[in-house]
N, CA, C and O atoms as a GROMACS GRO file, in nm:
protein
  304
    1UNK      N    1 -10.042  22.578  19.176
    1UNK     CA    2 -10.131  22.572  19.063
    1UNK      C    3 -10.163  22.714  19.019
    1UNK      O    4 -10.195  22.792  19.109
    2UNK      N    5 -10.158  22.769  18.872
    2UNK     CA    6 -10.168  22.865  18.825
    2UNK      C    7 -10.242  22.870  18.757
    2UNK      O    8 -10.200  22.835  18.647
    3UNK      N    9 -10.362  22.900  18.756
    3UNK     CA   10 -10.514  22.924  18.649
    3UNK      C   11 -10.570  22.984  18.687
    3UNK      O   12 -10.542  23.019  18.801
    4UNK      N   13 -10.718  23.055  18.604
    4UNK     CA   14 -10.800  23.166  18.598
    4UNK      C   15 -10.903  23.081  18.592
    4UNK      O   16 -11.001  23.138  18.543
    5UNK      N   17 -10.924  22.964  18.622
    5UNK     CA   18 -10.997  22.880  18.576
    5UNK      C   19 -11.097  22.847  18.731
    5UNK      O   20 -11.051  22.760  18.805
    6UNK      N   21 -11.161  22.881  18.752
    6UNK     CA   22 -11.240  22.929  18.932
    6UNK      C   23 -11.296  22.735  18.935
    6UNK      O   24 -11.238  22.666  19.019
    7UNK      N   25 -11.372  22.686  18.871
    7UNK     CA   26 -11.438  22.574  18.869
    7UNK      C   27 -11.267  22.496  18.849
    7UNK      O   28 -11.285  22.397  18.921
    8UNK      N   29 -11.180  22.488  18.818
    8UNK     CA   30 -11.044  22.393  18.848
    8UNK      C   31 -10.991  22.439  18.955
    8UNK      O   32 -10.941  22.354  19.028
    9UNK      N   33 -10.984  22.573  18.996
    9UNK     CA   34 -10.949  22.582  19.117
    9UNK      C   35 -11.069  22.494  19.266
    9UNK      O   36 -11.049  22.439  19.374
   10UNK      N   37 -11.145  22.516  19.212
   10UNK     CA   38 -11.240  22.450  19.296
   10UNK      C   39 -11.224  22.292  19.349
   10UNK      O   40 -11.233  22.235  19.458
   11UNK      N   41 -11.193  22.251  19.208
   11UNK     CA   42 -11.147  22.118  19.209
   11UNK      C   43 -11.044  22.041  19.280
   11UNK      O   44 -11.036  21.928  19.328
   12UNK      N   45 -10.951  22.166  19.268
   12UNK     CA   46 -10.824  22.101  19.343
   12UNK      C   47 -10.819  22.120  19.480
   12UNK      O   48 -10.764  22.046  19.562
   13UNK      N   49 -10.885  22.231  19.502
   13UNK     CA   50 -10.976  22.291  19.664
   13UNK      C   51 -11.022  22.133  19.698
   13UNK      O   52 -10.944  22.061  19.760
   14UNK      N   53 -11.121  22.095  19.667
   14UNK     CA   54 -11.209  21.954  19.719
   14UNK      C   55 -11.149  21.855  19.750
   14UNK      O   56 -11.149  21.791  19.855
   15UNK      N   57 -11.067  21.834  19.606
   15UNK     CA   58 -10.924  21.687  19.645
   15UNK      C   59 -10.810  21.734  19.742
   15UNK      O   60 -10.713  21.662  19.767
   16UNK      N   61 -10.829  21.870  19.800
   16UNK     CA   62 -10.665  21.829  19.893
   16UNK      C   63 -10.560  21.873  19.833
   16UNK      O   64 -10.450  21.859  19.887
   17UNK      N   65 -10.572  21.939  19.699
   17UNK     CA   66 -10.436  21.947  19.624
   17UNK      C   67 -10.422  22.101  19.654
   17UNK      O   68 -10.305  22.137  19.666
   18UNK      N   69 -10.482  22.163  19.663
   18UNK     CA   70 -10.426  22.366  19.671
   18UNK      C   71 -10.533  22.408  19.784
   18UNK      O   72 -10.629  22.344  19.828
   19UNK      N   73 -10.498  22.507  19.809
   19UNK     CA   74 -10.601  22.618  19.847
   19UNK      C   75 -10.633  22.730  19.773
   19UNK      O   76 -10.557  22.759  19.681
   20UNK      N   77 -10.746  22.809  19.797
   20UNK     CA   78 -10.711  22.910  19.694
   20UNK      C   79 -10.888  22.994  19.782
   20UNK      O   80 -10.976  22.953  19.857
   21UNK      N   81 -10.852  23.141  19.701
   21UNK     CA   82 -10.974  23.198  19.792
   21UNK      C   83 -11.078  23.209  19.664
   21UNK      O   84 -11.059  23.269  19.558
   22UNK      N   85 -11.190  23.136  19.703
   22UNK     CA   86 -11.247  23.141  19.606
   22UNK      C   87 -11.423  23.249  19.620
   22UNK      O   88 -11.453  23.306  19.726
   23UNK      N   89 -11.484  23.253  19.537
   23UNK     CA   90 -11.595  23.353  19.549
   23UNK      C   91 -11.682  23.276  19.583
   23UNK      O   92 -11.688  23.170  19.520
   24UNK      N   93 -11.787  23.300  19.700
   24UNK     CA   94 -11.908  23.181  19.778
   24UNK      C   95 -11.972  23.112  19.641
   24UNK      O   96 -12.015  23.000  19.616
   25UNK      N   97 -11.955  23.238  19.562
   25UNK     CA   98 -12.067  23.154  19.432
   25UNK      C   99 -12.020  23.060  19.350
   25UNK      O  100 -12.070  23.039  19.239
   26UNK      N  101 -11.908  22.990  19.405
   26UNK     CA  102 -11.830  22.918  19.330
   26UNK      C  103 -11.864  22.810  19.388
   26UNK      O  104 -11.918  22.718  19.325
   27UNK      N  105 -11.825  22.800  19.574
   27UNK     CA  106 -11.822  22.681  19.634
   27UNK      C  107 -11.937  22.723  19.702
   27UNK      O  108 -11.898  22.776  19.806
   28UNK      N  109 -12.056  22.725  19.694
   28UNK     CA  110 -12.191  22.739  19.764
   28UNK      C  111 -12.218  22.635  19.838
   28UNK      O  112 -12.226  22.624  19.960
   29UNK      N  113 -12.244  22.497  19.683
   29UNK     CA  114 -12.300  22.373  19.773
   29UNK      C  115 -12.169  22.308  19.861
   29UNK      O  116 -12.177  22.253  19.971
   30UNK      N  117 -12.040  22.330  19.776
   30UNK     CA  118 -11.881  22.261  19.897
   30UNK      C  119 -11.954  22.346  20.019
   30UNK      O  120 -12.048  22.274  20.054
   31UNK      N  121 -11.954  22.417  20.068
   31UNK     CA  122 -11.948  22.524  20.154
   31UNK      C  123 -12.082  22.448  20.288
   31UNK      O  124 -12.063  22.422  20.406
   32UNK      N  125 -12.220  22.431  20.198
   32UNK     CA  126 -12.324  22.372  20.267
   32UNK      C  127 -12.266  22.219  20.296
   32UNK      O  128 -12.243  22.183  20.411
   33UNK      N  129 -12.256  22.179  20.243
   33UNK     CA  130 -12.192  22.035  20.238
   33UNK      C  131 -12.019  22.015  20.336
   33UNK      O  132 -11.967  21.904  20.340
   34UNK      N  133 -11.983  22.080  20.374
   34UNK     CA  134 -11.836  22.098  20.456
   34UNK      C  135 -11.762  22.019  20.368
   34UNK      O  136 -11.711  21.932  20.438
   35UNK      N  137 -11.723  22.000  20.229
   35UNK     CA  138 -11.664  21.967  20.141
   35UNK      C  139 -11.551  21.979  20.125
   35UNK      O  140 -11.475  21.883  20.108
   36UNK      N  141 -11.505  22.144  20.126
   36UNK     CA  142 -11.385  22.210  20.110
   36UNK      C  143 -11.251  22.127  20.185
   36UNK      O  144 -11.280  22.112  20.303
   37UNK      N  145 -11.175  22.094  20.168
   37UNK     CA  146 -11.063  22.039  20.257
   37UNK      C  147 -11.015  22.154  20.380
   37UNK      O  148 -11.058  22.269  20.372
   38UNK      N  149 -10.958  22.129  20.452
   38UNK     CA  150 -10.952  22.256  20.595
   38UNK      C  151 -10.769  22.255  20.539
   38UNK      O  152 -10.680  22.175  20.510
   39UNK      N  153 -10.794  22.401  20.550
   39UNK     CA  154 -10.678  22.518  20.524
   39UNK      C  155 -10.524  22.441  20.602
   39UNK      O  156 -10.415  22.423  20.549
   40UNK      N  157 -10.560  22.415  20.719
   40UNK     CA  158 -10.488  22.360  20.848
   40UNK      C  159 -10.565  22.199  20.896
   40UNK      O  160 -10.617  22.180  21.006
   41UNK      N  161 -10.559  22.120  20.812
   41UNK     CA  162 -10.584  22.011  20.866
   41UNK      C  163 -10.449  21.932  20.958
   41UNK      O  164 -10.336  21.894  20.928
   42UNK      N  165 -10.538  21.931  21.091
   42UNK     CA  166 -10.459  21.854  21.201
   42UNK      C  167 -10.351  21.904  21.207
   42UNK      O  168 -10.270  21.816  21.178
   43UNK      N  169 -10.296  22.004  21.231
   43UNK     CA  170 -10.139  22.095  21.242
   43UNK      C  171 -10.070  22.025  21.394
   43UNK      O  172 -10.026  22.103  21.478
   44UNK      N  173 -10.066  21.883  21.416
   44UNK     CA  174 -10.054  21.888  21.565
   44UNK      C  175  -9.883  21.933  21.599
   44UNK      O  176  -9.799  21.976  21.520
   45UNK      N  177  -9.872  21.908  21.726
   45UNK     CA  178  -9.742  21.961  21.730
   45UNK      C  179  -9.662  21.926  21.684
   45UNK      O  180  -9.665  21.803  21.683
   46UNK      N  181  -9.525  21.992  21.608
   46UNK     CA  182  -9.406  21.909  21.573
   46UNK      C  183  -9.330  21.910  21.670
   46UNK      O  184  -9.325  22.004  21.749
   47UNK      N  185  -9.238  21.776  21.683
   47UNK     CA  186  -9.084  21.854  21.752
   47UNK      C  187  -9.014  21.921  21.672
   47UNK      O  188  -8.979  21.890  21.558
   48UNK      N  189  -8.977  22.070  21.768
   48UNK     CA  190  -8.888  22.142  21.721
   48UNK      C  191  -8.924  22.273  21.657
   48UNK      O  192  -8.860  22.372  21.620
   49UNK      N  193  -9.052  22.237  21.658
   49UNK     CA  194  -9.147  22.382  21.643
   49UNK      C  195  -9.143  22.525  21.707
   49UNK      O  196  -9.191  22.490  21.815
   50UNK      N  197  -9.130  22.611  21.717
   50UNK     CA  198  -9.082  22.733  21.795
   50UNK      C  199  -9.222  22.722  21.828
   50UNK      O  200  -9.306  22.681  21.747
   51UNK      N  201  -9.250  22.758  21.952
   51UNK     CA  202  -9.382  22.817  22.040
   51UNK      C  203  -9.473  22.904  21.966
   51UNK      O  204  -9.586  22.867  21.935
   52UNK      N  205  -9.432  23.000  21.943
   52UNK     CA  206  -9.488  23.153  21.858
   52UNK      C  207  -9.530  23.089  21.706
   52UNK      O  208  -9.616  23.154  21.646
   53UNK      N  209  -9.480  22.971  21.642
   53UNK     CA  210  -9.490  22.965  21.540
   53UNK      C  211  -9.666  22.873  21.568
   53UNK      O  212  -9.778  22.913  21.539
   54UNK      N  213  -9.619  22.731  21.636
   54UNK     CA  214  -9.741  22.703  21.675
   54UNK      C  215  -9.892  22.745  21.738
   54UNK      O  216 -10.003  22.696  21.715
   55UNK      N  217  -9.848  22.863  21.832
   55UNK     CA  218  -9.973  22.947  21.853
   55UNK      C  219 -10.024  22.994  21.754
   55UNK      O  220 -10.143  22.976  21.730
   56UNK      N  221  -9.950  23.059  21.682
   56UNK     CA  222  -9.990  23.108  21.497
   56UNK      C  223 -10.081  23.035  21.438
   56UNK      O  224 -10.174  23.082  21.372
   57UNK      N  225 -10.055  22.888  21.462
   57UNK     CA  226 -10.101  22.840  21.346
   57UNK      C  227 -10.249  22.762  21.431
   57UNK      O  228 -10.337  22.702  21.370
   58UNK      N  229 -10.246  22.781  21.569
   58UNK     CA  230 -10.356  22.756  21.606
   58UNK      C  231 -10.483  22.869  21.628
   58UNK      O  232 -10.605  22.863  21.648
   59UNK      N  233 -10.357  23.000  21.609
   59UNK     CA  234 -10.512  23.102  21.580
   59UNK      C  235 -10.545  23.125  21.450
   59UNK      O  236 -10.634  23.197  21.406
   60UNK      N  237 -10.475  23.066  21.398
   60UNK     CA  238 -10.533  23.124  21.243
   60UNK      C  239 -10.623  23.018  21.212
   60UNK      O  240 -10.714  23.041  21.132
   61UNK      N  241 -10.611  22.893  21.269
   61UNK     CA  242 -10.684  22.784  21.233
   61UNK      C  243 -10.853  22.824  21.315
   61UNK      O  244 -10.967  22.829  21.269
   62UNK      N  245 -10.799  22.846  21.446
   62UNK     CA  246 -10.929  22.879  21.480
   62UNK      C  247 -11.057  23.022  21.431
   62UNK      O  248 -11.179  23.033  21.447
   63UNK      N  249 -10.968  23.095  21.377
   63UNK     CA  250 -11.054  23.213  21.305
   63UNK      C  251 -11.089  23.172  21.139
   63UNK      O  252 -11.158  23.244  21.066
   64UNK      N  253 -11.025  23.041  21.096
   64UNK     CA  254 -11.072  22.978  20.962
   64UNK      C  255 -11.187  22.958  20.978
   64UNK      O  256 -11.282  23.018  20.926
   65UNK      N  257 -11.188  22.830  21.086
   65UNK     CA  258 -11.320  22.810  21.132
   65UNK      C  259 -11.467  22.899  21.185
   65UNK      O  260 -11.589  22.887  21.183
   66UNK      N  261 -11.402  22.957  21.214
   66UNK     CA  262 -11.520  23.076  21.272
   66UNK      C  263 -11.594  23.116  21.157
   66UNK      O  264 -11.713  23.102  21.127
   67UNK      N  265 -11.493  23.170  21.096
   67UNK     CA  266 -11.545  23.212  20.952
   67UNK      C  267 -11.592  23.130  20.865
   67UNK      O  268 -11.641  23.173  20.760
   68UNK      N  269 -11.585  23.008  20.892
   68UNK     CA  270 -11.618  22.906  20.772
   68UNK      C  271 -11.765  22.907  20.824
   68UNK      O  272 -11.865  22.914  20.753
   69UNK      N  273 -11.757  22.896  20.990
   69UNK     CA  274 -11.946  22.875  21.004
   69UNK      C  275 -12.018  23.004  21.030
   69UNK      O  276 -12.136  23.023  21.060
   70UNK      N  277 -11.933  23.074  21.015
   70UNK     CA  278 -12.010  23.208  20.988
   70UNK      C  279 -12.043  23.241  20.860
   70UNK      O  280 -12.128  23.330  20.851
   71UNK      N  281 -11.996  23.192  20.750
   71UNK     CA  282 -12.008  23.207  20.621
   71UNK      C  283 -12.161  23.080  20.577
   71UNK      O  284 -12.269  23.102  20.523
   72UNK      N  285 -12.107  22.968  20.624
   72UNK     CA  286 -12.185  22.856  20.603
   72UNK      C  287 -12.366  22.901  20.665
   72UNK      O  288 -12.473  22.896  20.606
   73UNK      N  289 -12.324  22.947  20.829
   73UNK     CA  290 -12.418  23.010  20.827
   73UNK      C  291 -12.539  23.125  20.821
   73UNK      O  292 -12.641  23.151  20.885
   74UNK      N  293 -12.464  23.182  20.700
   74UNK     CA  294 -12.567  23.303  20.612
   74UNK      C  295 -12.603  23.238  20.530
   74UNK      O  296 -12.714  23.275  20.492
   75UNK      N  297 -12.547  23.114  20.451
   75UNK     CA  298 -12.590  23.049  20.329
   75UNK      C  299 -12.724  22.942  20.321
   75UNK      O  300 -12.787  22.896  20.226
   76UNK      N  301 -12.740  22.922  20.499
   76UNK     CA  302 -12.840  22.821  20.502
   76UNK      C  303 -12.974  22.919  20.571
   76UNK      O  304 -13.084  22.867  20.590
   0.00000   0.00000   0.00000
């Protein structure tokens, strides 16, 4: 998805359709509300997955999170 459009990006953020990095002042209440769809939802293992690739994607998932309630919690 290609727009300048922060409130459609938002949109498609909520339904599941993109990701995108958006400014807190955009998704404030998504943000209080755990709204946002997760970056890495359920990545479980595949077969055939290289090792290194899956650790990857379980630390990046886990520093999403960190940051999501570290963000969430300055906002409350």
């Amino acid at each position: 998805m290609v727009t300048e459009d922060l409130i459609a990006r938002r949109g498609a953020v909520v339904h599941g359709a993109a990701s995108a990095d958006l400014p807190s002042t955009v998704v404030t209440d998504q943000l209080v509300t755990g709204e946002p769809a997760e970056l890495l939802p359920d990545h479980s293992r595949r077969v055939g997955m290289l090792p290194a690739v899956q650790t990857l994607l379980d630390v990046l998932a886990e520093r999403i999170r960190a940051a999501d309630d570290w963000r969430v919690s300055r906002l409350t």
